[in-house]
N, C-alpha and C positions, 0 to 999 in steps of 0.2 A: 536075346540081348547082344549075341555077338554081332547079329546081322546089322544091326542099328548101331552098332561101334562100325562096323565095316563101313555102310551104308553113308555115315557119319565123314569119316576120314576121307571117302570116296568125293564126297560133297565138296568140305572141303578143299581136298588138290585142286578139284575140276575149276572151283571159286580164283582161287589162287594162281591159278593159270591163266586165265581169262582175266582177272586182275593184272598180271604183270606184263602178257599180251598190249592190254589197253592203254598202261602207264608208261611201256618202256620205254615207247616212242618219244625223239622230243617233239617241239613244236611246230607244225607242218600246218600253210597254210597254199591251198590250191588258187592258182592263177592264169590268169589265159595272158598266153604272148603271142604275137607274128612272128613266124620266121623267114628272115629276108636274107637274100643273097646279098652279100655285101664286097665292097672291093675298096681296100685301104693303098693309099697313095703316102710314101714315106722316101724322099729323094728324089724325085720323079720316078719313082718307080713304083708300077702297079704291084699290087696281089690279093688274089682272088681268098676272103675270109669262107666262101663258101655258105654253107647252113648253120657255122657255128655261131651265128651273131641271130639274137630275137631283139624286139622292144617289147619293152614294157612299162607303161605310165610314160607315155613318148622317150625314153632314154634308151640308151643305146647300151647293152651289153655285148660284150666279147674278152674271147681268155683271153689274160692277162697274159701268158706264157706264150700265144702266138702273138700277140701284136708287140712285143719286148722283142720276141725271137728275129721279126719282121723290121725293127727299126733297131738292129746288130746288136742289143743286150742281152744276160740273162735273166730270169726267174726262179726264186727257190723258194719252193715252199715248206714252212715247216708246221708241220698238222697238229705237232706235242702243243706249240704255242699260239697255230694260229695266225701264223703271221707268212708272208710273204715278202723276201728283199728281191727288190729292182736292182739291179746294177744295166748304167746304161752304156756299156764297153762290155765286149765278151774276154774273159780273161784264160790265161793259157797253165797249167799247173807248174807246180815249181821243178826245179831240176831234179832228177832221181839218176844219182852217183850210180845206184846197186843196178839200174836196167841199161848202165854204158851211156847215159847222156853227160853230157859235160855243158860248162858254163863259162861263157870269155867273155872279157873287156875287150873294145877295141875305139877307136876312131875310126870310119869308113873316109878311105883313100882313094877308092875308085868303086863304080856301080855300071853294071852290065842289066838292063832292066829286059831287055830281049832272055838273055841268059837264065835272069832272075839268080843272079849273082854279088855278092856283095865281097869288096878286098880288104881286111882290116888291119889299118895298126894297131896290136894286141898289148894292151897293158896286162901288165904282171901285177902279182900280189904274191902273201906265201903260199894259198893254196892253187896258183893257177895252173893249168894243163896247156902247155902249145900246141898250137892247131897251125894247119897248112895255111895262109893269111887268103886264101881265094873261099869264101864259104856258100855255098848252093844253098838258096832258099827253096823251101819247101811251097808249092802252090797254094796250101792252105794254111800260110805263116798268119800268125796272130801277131800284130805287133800293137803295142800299150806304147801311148803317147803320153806322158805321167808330168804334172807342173802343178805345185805345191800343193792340194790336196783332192786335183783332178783329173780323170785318166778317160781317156779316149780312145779308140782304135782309128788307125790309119791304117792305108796302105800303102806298100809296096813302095809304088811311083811318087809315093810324098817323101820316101828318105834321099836323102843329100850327101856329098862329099862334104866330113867337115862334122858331119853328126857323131855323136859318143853314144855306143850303145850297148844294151850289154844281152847279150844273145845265147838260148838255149839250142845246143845241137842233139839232135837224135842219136842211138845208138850205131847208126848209117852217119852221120855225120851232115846228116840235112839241118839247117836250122827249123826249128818248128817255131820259136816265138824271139821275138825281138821288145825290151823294153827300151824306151828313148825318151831322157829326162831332161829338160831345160832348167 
């Protein structure tokens, strides 16, 4: 009798197993793609997508995340919901007081673009910190072009004498991003 309880219980785990094996999966269905070398053009500028692009039912697949990355935005995925946001500007984080960065207002007064230098006249507020008015940009400055509810990356050689901008400095005192709103 015990062996046929044993026997029994053994049956069922093994059942149960192979049941939950079978069912965990979701739904998967196998398909044949090509995969091609593919080369995306976005400014006149090439870049090679490599092997990460197939068709399939003549349509063209490729990550999201490199061809955003490729045409200067980000990508965020988020897995809890499912979703993925585009933003088509790469944007730069905000000011952090605690790691020595600082934050100015200025009018730009003069611009050295060889130097990668920018001169400001600094508006004040109650929280503002004075800074030396000559400010060193950083070669990999992010600057956000922002006009009423949309924002662009520019660079560098698009800022102007005459622009208001309002600019994050490094703990080194480099600017690392610049916003400029019209």
């Amino acid at each position: 009798m015990k062996k046929r309880i044993f026997l029994f219980i053994v049956v069922m785990v093994m059942a149960f197993m192979i049941y939950s094996m079978a069912f965990s999966q979701g739904e998967s269905v196998k398909i044949n793609v090509f995969f091609k070398e593919f080369v995306l053009k976005v400014k006149d500028e090439w870049t090679n997508l490599g092997r990460s692009v197939f068709i399939y039912n003549n349509r063209i697949y490729a990550p999201i995340s490199e061809i955003v990355r490729i045409m200067g935005g980000e990508a965020a995925l988020d897995e809890e919901n499912k979703t993925v946001e585009i933003k088509t500007y790469k944007d730069f984080s905000e000011c952090d007081y605690l790691k020595g960065e600082k934050f100015v207002y200025g009018l730009i007064t003069e611009i050295n673009y060889e130097k990668n230098e920018v001169e400001i006249e600094q508006h004040f507020d109650d929280n503002s910190v004075e800074v030396f008015p000559v400010l060193k940009v950083r070669k990999d400055v992010i600057i956000l072009f922002e006009r009423n509810e949309n924002k662009m990356n520019i660079s560098f050689n698009d800022l102007k004498v005459g622009d208001v901008i309002g600019a994050t400095l490094d703990k080194n005192g480099y600017v690392r991003g610049i916003i400029l709103s019209r």
